[in-house]
N, C-alpha and C positions, 0 to 999 in steps of 0.2 A: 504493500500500500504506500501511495505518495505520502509525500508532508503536505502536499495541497489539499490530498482525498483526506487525511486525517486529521486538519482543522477544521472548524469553523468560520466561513468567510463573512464580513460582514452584510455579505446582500444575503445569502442564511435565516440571519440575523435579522435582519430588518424584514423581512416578511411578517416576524411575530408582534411588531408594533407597526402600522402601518404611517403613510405619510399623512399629512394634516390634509385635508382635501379642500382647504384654500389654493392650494398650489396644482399647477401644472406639471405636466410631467415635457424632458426636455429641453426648459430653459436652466441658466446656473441658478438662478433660486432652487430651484425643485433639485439639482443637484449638490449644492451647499445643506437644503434642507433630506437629502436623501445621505448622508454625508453625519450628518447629527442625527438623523434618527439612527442609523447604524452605529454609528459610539454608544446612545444611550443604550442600545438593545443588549451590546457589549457587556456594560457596565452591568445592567439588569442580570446575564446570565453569571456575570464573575460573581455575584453579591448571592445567585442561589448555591453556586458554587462552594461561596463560603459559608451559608449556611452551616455545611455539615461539617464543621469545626466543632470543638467542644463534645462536649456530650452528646452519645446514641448518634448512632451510625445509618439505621435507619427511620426517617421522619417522614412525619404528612403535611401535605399542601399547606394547612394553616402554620407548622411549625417552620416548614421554610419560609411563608410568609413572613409571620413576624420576625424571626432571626436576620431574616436580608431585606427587614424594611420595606417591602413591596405589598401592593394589593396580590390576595388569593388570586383573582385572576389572572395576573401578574404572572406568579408566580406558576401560577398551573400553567400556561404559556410554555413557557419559559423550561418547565419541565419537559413537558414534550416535547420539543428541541432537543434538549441536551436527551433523553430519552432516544429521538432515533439516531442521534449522530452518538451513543454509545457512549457518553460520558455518563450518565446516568441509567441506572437500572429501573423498573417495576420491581417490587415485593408484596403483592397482592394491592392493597391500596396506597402503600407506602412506596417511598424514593430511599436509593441507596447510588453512591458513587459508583462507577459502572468500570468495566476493565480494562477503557479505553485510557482512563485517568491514571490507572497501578501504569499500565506502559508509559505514557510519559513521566511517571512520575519515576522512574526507573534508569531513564535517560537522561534526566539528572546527575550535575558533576559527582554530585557528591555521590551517587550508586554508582558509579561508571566504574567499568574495571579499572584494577590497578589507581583505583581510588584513594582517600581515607579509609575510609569505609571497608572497603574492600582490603586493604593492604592490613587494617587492626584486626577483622576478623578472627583470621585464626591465635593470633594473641588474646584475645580475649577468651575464645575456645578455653585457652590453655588456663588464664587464669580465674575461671569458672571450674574447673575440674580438682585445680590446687585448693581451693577456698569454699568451695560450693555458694559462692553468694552471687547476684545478683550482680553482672556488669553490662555498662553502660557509656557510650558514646557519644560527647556533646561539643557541640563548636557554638561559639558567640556567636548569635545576630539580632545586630541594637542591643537592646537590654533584656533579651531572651535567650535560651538556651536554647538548641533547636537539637532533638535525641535523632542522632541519627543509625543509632545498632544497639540492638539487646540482646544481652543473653543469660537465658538463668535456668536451674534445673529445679529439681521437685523438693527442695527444702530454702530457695530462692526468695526472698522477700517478695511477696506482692504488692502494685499497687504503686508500681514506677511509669512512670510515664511511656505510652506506647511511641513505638518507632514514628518517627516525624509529628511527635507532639512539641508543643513551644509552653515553655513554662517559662515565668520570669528570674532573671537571673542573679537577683538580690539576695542577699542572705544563704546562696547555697553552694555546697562543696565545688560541685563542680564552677559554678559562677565565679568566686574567689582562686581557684587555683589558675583559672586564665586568665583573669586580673593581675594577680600577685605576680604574672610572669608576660605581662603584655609589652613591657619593652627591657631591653638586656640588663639596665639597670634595675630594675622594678619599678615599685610605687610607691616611692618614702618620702617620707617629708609633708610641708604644703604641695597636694599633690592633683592633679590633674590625672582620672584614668585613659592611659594611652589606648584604650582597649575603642571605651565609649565615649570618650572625649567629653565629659563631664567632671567636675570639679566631687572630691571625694571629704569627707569631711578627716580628721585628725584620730578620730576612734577606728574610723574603716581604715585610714593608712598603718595603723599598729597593726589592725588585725593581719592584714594583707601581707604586710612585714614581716609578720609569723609566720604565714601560710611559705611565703617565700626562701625563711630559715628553716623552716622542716624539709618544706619540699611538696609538701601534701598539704591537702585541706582536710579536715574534717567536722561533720555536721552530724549534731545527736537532736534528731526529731525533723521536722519538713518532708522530703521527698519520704512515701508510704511509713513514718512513725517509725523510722528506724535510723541506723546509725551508718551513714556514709562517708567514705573518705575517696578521694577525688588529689588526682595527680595529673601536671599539665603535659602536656604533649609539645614538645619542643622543638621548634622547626633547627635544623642544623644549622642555616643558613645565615638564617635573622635573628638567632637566637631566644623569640619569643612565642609564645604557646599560640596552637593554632588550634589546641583542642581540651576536653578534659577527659581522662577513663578513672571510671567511677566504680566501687563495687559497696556495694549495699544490704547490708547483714540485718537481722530481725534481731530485736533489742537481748532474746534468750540464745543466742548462735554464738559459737566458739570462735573467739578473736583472737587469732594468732598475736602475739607479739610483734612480730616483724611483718604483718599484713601492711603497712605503709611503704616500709622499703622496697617489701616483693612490687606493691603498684606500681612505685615508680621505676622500678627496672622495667617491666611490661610497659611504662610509659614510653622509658628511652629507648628499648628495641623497635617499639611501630616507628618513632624517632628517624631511625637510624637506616630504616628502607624504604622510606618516603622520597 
């Protein structure tokens, strides 16, 4: 299949809101006005799109409604659209993201072989097997963490953020460890985070400063009520984290001693074949 056969074009699009019928078809009015209704129609399907953000995977007509701001009608539109062009599915009366979306959404740098992604993987394998906890893959964007790989087996804390979920990145392990190593020198002093270029207050630059002298971060309670420690991923290059790998233990689970060290070796070898 083409890239052309597998978008959505805006004449598509513009079928599902039609033109004002003041206007002619033909002249550049009707084509500036054919021109805006095709971006709105755009805008319409990216906002049902994002609907299914957040909670429950599959929704009805009214929930995408209100979640993307639009009239039911609107919306039910708008669904059958993305409905036959295979971004969306039917599930009896409800809507579910469809398998057109998991393939692009795969084609993404970040899945692309020989990735991040891809190149931590079997490291993480590994240190899931060593620890049986809960590990996790996160890179900065804005002020969110964006999980880009999980892996965890049957005694693995639940209740961590599913793969390409966006949590915000204040106050947690992983947040801080790619702070505390976002430029070669760190984040000390009156400081400025090099990361998200906002100004940090005198308490955050201590804590940061820690997270920096250990090497790791760790967080008791937030991400699923348990206890995570989060080491940064250090680009050889630039010398500054371009990621975190997390592993996430249930508050009654056996904590190695040397569980922080072992992370950040597992940190420095993805490191190290990147």
């Amino acid at each position: 299949m083409s890239a052309s056969a597998a978008l959505m074009s805006n004449e598509q699009l513009a079928r599902v809101v039609p033109l004002d019928s003041g206007h002619r078809r033909g002249g550049a009015d009707d084509r500036a006005s054919s021109d805006v209704s095709g971006s709105t129609s755009v805008q319409k399907a990216l906002a049902v799109l994002e609907a299914f953000r957040g909670p429950g995977s599959v929704l009805g007509v009214t929930e995408v409604a209100r979640r993307g701001e639009l009239s039911k009608s609107t919306a039910h539109r708008m669904l059958a659209l993305l409905v036959d062009q295979g971004y969306v599915e039917r599930e009896g009366s409800r809507y579910a993201l469809g398998p057109k979306l998991f393939e692009l959404g795969n084609a993404a740098s970040y899945a692309r072989a020989r990735s991040l992604r891809a190149t931590a993987m079997p490291y993480m394998v590994e240190l899931l097997q060593a620890t049986h906890a809960t590990v996790h893959l996160t890179v900065l964007v804005q002020d969110d963490l964006l999980f880009l790989e999980k892996v965890y087996g049957h005694q693995g804390a639940r209740g961590v953020p599913a793969v390409g979920a966006r949590v915000p990145a204040g106050g947690t392990a992983p947040g801080d460890a790619i702070r505390a190593f976002a430029s070669p020198a760190g984040v000390l002093g009156p400081v400025e985070d090099r990361q998200c270029g906002e100004a940090v207050s005198r308490h955050e630059a201590h804590r940061l400063a820690q997270v920096r002298q250990r090497g790791f971060a760790v967080q008791d309670g937030g991400l699923s009520s348990s206890i995570c420690l989060a080491a940064p991923v250090v680009a050889r290059t630039t010398r500054t984290a371009i990621a975190a790998l997390s592993v996430v233990l249930r508050r009654n689970q056996h904590r190695s001693p040397s569980l922080g060290v072992e992370l950040q070796s597992c940190a420095a070898r993805i490191a190290e074949v990147l």
